[in-house]
C-alpha positions in Angstrom: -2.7 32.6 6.7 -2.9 32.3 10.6 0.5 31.6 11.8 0.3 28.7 13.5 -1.5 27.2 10.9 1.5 28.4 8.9 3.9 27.1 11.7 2.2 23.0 11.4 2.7 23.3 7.5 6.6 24.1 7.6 7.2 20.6 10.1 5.3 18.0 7.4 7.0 15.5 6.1 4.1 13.0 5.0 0.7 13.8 3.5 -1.2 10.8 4.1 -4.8 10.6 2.9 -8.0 9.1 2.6 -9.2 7.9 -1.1 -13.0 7.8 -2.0 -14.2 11.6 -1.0 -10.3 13.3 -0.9 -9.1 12.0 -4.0 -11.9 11.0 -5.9 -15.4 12.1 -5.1 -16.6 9.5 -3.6 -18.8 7.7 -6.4 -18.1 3.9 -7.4 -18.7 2.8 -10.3 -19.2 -0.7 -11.0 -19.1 -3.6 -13.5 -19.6 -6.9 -13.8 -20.4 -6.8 -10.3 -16.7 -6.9 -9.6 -14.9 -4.5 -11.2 -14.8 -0.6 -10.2 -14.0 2.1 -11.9 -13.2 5.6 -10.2 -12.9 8.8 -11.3 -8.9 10.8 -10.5 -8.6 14.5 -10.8 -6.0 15.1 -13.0 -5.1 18.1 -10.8 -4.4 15.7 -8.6 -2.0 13.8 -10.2 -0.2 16.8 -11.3 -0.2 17.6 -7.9 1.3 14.1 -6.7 4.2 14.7 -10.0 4.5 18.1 -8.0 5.1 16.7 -4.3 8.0 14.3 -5.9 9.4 17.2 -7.0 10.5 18.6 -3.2 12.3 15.5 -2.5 11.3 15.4 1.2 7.8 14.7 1.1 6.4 11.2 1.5 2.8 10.2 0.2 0.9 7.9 2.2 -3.0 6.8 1.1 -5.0 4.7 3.4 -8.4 3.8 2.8 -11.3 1.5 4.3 -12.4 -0.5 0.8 -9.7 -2.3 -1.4 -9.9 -1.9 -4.5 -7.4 -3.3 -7.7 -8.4 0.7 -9.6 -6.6 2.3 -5.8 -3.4 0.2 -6.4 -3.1 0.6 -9.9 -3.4 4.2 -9.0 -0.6 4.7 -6.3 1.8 2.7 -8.5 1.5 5.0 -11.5 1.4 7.7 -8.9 4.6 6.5 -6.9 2.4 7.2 -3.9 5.3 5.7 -0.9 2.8 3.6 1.2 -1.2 2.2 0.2 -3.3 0.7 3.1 -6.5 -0.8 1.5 -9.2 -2.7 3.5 -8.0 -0.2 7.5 -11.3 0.2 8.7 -8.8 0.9 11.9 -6.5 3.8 10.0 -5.3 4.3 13.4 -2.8 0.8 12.7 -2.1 2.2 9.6 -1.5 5.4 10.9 0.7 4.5 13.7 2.5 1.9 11.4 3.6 5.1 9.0 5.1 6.9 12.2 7.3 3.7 12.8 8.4 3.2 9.1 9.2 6.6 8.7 10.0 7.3 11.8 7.7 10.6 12.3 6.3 12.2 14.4 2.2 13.2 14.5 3.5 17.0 13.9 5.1 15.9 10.8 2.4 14.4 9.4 -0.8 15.5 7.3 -3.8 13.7 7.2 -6.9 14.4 4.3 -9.8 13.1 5.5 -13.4 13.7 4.5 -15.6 11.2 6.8 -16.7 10.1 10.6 -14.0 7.3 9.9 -11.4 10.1 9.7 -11.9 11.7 12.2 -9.1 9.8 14.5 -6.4 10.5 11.9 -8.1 13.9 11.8 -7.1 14.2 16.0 -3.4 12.7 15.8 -1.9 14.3 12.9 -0.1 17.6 12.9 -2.3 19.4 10.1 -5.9 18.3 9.8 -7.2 18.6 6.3 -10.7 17.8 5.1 -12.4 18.3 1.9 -15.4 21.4 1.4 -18.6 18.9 1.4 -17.3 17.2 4.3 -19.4 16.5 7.2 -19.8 18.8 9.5 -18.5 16.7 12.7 -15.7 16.4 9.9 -14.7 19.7 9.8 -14.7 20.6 13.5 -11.9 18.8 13.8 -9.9 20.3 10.7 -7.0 22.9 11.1 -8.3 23.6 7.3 -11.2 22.8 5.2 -10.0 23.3 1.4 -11.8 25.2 -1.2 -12.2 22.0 -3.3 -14.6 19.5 -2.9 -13.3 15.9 -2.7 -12.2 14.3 -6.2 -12.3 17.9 -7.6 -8.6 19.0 -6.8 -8.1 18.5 -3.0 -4.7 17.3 -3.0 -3.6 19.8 -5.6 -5.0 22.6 -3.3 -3.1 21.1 -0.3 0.2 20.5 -1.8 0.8 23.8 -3.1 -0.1 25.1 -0.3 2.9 22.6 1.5 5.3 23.3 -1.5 5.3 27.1 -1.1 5.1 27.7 3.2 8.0 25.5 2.9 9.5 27.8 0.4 10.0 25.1 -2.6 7.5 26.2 -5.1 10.2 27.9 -7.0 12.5 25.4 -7.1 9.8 23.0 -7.8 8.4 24.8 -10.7 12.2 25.6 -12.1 12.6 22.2 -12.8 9.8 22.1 -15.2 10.4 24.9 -16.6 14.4 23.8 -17.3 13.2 20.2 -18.5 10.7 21.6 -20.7 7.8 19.2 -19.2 
């Protein structure tokens, strides 16, 4: 790993991220004409029971569509803050510095689209999916292996959990509870 990108990883203290293309792969479901249905990574959820584990990581998602499936979703995954309906993610961006009063080099940002691509500029680590546009990943610090909604967030969070040395500690605790 380069060192500086090794050097923005050890300052993060937020991962916040896009949904539909990062965390699912971007196909919508629907029925009735009202109801959506998405498909999660379970990777990914691991991943989110993982990051709760460090206890200094906040999760942050915010997304352009609103959707009753994406709530449901960050409740079950305790996910700290959920902006549905920011087709300006730069409010909810610079709302999440305020709250948690970060700064941009503490904070991740998964992104996979043209709308990202502010988020992409401000945060400290840029992250965007493999299929991601190309304009998309010009502006990344790194493009993951995984495709989005095929493990994206688990790549990225282990990568987090172990620069910052916690993967042990993170993975003893399992291993102790028996889970």
């Amino acid at each position: 790993m380069r060192k500086s990108l090794e050097d923005k990883i050890k300052k993060i203290k937020m991962v916040a991220m896009d949904v539909d293309g990062v965390l699912t792969a971007g196909e919508i479901i629907f029925i009735n004409n009202t109801d959506e249905i998405k498909i999660w990574n379970v990777k990914d959820r691991m991943g989110f029971a993982l990051a709760h584990r460090t206890d200094n990581l906040k999760l942050c998602w915010i997304t352009g569509r609103e959707s009753k499936e994406v709530a449901r979703c960050a409740a079950e995954c305790h996910i700290d803050a959920i902006y549905q309906k920011a087709t300006k993610k730069i409010q909810a961006y610079t709302d999440l510095k305020e709250k948690y009063k970060l700064q941009d080099d503490e904070i991740a940002f998964l992104g996979d689209d043209l709308i990202d691509i502010p988020l992409l500029r401000y945060a400290g680590l840029a992250i965007c999916p493999a299929d991601s546009p190309r304009e998309v990943k010009k502006e990344a610090d790194l493009v993951t292996k995984a495709q989005g909604g095929k493990g994206v967030f688990r790549e990225v969070i282990e990568l987090i959990i172990k620069t910052q040395d916690n993967w042990d500690k993170v993975c003893a605790r399992y291993y102790e509870e028996g889970e």
